[in-house]
C-alpha positions as CSV (number, residue, x, y, z in Angstrom):
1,X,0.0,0.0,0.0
2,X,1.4,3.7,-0.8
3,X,2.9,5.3,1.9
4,X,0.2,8.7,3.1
5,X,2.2,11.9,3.7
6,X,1.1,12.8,7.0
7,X,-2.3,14.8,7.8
8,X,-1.8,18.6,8.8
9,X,-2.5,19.4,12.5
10,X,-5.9,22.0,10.7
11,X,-7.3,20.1,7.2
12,X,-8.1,23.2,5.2
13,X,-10.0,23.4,1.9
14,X,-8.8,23.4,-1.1
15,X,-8.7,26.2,-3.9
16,X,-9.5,25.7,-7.4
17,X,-7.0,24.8,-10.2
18,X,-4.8,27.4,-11.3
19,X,-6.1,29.5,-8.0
20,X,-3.1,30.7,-5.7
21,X,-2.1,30.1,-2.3
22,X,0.0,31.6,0.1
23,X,2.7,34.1,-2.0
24,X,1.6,33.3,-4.9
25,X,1.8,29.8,-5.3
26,X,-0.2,27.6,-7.9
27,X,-2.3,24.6,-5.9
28,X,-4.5,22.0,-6.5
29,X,-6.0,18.9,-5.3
30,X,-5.9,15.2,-7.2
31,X,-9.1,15.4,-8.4
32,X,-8.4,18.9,-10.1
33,X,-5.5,17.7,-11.7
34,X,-7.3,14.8,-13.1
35,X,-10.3,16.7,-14.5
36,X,-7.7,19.5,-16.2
37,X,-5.7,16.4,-17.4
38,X,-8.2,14.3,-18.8
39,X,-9.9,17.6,-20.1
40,X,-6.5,19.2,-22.0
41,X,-5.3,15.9,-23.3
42,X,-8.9,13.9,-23.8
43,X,-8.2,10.9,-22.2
44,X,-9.0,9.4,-19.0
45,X,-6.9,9.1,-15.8
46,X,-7.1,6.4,-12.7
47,X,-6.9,9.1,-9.8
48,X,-5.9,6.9,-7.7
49,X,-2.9,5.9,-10.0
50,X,-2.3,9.7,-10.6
51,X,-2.1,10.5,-6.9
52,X,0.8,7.5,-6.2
53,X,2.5,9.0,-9.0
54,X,2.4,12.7,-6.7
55,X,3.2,11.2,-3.9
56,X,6.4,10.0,-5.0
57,X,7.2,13.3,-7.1
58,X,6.4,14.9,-3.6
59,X,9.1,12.4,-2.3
60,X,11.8,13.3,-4.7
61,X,10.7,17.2,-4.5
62,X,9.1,17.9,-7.7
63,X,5.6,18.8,-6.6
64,X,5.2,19.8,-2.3
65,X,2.0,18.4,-0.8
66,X,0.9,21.0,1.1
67,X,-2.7,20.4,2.9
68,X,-5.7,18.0,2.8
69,X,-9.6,19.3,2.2
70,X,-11.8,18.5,4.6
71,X,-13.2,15.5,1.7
72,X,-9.7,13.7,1.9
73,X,-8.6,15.4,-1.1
74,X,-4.7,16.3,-0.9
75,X,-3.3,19.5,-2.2
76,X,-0.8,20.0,-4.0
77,X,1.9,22.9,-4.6
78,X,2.9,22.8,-8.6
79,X,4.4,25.9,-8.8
80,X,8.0,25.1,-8.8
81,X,7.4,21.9,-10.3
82,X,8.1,22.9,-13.9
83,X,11.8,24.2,-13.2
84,X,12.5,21.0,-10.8
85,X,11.3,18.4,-13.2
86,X,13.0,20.4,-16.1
87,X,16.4,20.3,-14.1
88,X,15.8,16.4,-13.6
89,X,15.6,15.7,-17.0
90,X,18.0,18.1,-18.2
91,X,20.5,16.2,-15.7
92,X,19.7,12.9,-17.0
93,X,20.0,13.5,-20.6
94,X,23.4,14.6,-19.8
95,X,24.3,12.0,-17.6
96,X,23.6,10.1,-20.9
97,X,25.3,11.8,-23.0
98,X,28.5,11.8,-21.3
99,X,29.6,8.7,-21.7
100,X,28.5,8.7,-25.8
101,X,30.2,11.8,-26.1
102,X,33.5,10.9,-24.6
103,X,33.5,7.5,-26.0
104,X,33.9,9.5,-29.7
């Protein structure tokens, strides 16, 4: 079974997708992602399946996990989450490359 993050001492509810938190920041809970996913690229997501997949980018700080609604619904922080998942995969395709290049 997937590890939980741990409940904040005050659930709070949720804003909207695309709605900001604290300073700025761009939130949303599972279910919002799904619906904006499923609705931008026109298929259809397992939420359940989409949440394990947060809760591990939330372990490797991609996304934060910030609060849950008063429904159970976890909220998440994306606003960073471009740059850091950018930087990942700008570090692995050069940890790739590397080794081809210097091989030449």
């Amino acid at each position: 079974m997937t590890e939980r993050p741990p409940s904040p001492s005050a659930p709070t509810i949720g804003p909207a997708i695309g709605d900001t938190g604290p300073e700025g920041r761009v939130v949303a809970t599972t279910a919002q992602l799904t619906a904006s996913i499923e609705d931008t690229l026109g298929c259809r997501l397992d939420e359940p399946t989409l949440e394990d997949l947060l809760l591990e980018l939330d372990r490797h700080d991609y996304v934060d996990w910030v609060s849950v609604t008063r429904t159970g619904d976890h909220v998440w922080d994306l606003s960073d989450a471009p740059d850091r998942l950018g930087e990942a995969v700008a570090a692995a395709v050069v940890e790739r490359l590397e080794p081809w290049l210097s091989s030449d």
